[in-house]
C-alpha positions as CSV (number, residue, x, y, z in Angstrom):
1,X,19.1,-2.7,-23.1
2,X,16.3,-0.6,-22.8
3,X,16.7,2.2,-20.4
4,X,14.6,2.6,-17.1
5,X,11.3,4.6,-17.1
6,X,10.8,4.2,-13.3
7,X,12.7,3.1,-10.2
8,X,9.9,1.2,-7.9
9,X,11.0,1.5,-3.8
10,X,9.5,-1.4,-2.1
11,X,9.9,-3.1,1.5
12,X,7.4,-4.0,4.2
13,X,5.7,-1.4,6.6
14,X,8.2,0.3,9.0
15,X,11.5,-0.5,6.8
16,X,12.2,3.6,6.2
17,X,11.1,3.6,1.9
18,X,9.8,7.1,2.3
19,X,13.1,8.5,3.5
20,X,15.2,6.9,1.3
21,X,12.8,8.0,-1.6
22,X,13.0,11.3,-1.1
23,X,16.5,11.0,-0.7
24,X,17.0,9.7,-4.1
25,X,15.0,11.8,-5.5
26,X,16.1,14.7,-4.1
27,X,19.6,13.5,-6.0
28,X,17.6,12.8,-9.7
29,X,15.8,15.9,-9.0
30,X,12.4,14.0,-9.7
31,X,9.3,13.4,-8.2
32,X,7.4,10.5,-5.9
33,X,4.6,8.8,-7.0
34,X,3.2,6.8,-4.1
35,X,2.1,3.3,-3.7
36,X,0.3,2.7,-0.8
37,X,-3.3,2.1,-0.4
38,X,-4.4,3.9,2.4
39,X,-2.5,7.3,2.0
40,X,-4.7,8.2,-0.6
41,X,-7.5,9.3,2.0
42,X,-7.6,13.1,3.4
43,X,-7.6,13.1,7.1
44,X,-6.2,9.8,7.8
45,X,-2.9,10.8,8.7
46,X,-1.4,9.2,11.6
47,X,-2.9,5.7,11.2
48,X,-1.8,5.8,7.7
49,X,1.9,6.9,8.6
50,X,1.3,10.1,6.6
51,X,4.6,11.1,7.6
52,X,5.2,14.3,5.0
53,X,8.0,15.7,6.4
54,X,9.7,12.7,4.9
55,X,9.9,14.7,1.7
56,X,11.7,17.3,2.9
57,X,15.4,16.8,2.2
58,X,17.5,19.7,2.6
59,X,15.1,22.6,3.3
60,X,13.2,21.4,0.1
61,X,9.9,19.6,-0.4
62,X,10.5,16.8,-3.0
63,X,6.9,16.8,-5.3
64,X,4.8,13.3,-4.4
65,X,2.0,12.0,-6.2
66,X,-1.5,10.5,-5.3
67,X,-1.6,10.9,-1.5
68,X,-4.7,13.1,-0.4
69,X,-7.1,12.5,-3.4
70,X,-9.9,10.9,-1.6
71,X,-12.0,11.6,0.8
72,X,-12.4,8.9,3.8
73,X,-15.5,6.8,3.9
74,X,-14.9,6.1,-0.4
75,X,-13.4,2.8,-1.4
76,X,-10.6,3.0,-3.6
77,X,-9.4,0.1,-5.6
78,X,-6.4,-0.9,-8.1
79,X,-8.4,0.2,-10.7
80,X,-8.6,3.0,-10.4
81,X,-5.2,3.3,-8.9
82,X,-3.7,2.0,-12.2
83,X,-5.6,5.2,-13.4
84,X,-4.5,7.5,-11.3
85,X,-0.5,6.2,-11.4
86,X,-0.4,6.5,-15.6
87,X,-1.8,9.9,-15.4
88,X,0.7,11.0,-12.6
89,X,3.5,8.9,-14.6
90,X,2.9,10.5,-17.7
91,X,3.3,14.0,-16.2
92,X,6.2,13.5,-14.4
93,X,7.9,11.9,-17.6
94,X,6.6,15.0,-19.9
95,X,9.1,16.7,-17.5
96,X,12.0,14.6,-19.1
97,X,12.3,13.2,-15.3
98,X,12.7,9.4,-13.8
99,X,9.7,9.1,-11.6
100,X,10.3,7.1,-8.1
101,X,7.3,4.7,-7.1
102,X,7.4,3.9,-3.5
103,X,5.8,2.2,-0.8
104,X,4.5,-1.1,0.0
105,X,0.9,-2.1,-1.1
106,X,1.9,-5.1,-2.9
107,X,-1.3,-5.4,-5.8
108,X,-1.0,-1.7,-6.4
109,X,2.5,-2.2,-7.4
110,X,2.6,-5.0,-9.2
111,X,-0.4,-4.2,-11.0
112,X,1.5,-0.9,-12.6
113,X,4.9,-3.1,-13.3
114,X,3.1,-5.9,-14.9
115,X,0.5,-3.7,-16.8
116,X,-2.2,-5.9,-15.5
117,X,-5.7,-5.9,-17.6
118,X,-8.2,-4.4,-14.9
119,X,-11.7,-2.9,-15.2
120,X,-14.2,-1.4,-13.1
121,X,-15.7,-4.3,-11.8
122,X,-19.7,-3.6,-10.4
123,X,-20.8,-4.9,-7.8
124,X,-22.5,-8.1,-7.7
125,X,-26.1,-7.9,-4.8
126,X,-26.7,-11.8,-5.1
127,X,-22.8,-13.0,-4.8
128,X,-22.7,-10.7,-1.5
129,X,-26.0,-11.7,-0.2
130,X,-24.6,-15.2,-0.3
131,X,-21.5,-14.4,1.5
132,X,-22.6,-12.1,4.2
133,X,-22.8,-13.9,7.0
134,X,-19.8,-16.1,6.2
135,X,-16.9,-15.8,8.8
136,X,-13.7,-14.3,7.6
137,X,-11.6,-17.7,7.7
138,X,-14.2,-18.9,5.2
139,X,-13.8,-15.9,3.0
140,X,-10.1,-16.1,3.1
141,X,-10.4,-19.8,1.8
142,X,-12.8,-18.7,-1.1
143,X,-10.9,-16.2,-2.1
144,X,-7.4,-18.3,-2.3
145,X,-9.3,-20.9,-4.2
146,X,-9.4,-18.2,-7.1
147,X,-6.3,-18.7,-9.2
148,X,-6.2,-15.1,-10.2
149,X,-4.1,-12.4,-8.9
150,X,-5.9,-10.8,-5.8
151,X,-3.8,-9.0,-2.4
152,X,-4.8,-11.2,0.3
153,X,-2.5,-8.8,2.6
154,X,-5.7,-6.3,2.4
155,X,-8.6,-8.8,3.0
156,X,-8.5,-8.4,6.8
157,X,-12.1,-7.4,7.0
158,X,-14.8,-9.7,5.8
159,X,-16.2,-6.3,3.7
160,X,-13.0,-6.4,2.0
161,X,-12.6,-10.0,1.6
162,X,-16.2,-10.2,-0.1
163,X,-15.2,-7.1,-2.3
164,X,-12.3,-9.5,-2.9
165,X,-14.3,-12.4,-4.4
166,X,-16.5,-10.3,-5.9
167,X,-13.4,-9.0,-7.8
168,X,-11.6,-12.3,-8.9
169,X,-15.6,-13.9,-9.4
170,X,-16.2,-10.9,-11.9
171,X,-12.7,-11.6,-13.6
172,X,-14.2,-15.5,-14.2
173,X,-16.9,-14.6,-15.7
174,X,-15.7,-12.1,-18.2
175,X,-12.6,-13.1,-19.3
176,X,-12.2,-10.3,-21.7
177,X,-12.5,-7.2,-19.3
178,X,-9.5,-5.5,-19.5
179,X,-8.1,-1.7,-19.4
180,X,-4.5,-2.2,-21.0
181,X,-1.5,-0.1,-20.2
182,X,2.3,-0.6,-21.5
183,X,4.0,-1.6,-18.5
184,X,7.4,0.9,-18.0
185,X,10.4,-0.7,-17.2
186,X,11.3,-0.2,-14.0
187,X,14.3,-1.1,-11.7
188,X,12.7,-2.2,-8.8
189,X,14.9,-1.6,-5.3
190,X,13.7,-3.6,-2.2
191,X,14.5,-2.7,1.6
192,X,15.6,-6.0,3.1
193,X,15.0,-5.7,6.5
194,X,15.6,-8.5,9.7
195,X,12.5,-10.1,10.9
196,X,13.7,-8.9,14.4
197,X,14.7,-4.9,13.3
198,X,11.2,-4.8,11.5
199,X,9.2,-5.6,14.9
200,X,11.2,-3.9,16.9
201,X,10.6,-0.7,14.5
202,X,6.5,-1.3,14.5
203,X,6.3,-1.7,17.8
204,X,8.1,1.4,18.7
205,X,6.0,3.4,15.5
206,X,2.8,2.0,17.3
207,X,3.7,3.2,20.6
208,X,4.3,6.4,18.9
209,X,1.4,7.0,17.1
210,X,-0.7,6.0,19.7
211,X,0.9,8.7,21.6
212,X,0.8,11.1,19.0
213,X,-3.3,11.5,18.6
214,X,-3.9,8.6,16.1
215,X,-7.2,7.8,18.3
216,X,-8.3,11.0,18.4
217,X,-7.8,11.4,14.4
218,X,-10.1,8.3,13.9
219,X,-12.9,9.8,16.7
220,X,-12.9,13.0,14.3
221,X,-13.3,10.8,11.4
222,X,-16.2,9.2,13.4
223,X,-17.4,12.7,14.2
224,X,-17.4,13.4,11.1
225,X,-20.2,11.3,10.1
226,X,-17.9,8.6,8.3
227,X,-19.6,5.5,9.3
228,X,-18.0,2.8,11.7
229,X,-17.9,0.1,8.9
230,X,-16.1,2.3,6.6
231,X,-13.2,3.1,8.8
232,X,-13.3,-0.7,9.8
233,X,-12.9,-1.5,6.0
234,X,-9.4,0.2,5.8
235,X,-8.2,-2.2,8.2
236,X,-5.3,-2.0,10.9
237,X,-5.1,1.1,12.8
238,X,-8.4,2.2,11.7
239,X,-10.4,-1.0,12.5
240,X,-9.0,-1.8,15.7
241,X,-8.6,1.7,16.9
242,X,-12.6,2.2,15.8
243,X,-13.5,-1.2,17.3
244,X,-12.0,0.3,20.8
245,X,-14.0,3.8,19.8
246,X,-17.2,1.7,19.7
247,X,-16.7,0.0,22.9
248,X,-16.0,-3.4,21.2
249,X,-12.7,-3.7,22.7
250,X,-10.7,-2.7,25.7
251,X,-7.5,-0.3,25.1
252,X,-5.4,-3.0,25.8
253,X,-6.8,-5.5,23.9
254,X,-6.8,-3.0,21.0
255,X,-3.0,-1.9,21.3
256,X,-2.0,-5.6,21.8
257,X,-4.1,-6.9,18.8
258,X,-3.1,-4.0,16.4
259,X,0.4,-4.7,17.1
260,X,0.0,-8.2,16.3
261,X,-2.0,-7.5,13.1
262,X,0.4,-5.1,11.8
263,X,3.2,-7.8,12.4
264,X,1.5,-10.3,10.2
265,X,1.0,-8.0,7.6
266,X,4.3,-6.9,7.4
267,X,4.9,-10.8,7.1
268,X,2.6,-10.7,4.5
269,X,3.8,-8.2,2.3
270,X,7.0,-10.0,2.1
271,X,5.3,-13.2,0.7
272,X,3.7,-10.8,-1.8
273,X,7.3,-9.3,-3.0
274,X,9.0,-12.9,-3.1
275,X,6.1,-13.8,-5.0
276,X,6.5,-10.9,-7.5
277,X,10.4,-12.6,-7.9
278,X,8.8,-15.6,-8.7
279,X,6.5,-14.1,-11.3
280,X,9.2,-12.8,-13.0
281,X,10.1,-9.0,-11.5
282,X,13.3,-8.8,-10.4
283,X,14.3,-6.9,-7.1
284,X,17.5,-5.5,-6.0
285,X,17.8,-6.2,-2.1
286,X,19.4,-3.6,-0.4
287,X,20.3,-3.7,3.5
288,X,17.5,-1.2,5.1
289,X,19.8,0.0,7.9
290,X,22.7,1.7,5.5
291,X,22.1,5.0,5.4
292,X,20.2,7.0,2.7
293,X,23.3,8.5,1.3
294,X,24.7,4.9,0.8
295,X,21.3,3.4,-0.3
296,X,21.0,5.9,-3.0
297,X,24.2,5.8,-4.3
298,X,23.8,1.9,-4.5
299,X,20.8,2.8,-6.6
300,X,22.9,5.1,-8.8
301,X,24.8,2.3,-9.6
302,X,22.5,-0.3,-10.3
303,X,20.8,2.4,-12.5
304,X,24.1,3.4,-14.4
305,X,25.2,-0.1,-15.0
């Protein structure tokens, strides 16, 4: 069998895969490559769970990959993702090392393990003139009518739903685009986590991070001169915490509608990593509540065997 070139860490939001990420690659003495799409931005730490010290295991910093290299306000995509993963791959392996990839943006991953064909798509003035006043509901059932592979769990925002069709509508048209790169073989672990343990744990992460300044973080951001569209582009904290910012919405009615949104996308992402099972990727389950100790050396064995 060919050996692994990668371990992939993957579980919905709020199901502990940075911990136990570090903690195995604390024990492979490697390094983290991260896979989520909104930790990428500079500044957006709270919202984004940002949680560094989670890569600190025993007085030492375990190296991670591709968080901070943007600045807020860009839009980052799985292109150029795909980019940035290879070239962070391809450093860690020159190192003779097992890179981890962990977190839980469900395109981002798949996109690496499958070696999908993406390119830079431009964007199309005409296709979003025609869609701009469309509701979101609408966009959500144009953008499922595409067959190709798009993450719905991001389109939460009609901006990002149009960027969406304009993706999959580019794809139809020019069948050939393609950026190719040999998929590595991966053993891919998955956090199984109860529908019941995994609200109770956003709720209580909300609570905190409401607590701990995320609202302030995002009126610095607006401070900043980083436009209120932007930050309601990156969905979730960001837009409803912004919304509330702008005088949209009520406190209330942003905490409660937040914690509802992030809910759904956590239910979300688990459609999106069943669906990778069905499309051929296969997942080890493991029971998220065991501790790290006992989830890596699970790993170990799955790996050595």
């Amino acid at each position: 069998m060919k050996p692994y070139q990668l371990i992939t860490i993957i579980g919905p939001t709020a199901s502990g895969k940075t911990t136990f990420a570090a903690a195995l690659a604390a024990r492979l003495d490697t390094e983290i490559i991260s896979a989520d799409s909104r930790q990428v931005y500079r500044r957006m730490d709270i919202g984004t769970g940002k949680d560094l010290h989670d890569y600190r295991v025993n007085g030492r910093t375990i190296p991670y990959h591709l968080i901070d290299i943007r600045e807020p306000g860009t839009r980052y995509n799985v292109f150029e993702y795909q980019h940035d993963f290879f070239r962070a791959y391809e450093q860690i392996r020159a190192k003779g090392k097992l890179p981890v990839l962990c977190g839980g943006s469900g395109l981002y991953i798949e996109a690496v393990l499958k070696g999908y064909r993406l390119c830079n798509v431009p964007q199309n003035p005409p296709l979003r003139d025609s869609l701009k006043n469309k509701p979101l509901p609408e966009l959500k059932n144009t953008l499922a009518a595409y067959r190709k592979l798009h993450n719905t769990t991001d389109a939460d925002t009609p901006q990002r739903a149009i960027r969406a069709i304009e993706i999959e509508e580019y794809y139809t048209q020019n069948p050939s685009a393609q950026n190719e790169y040999e998929p590595p073989h991966s053993l891919v672990v998955g956090l199984d986590i109860s529908r019941e343990l995994r609200r109770e744990k956003i709720s209580q992460r909300l609570h905190s991070r409401l607590a701990g300044g995320m609202i302030d973080e995002v009126q610095r951001l607006l401070d900043s001169g980083i436009p209120s569209g932007d930050l309601l582009y990156y969905g979730l904290e960001y837009k409803y915490t912004t919304l509330f910012l702008t005088g949209a919405i009520t406190h209330d009615e942003m905490a409660t509608q937040l914690e509802t949104a992030i809910h759904q996308f956590a239910k979300r992402q688990m459609t999106w990593f069943r669906g990778m099972e069905r499309r051929g990727i296969t997942i080890h389950w493991i029971d998220a509540t065991l501790p790290d100790e006992e989830k890596t050396e699970r790993t170990l064995n799955i790996l050595h065997n």
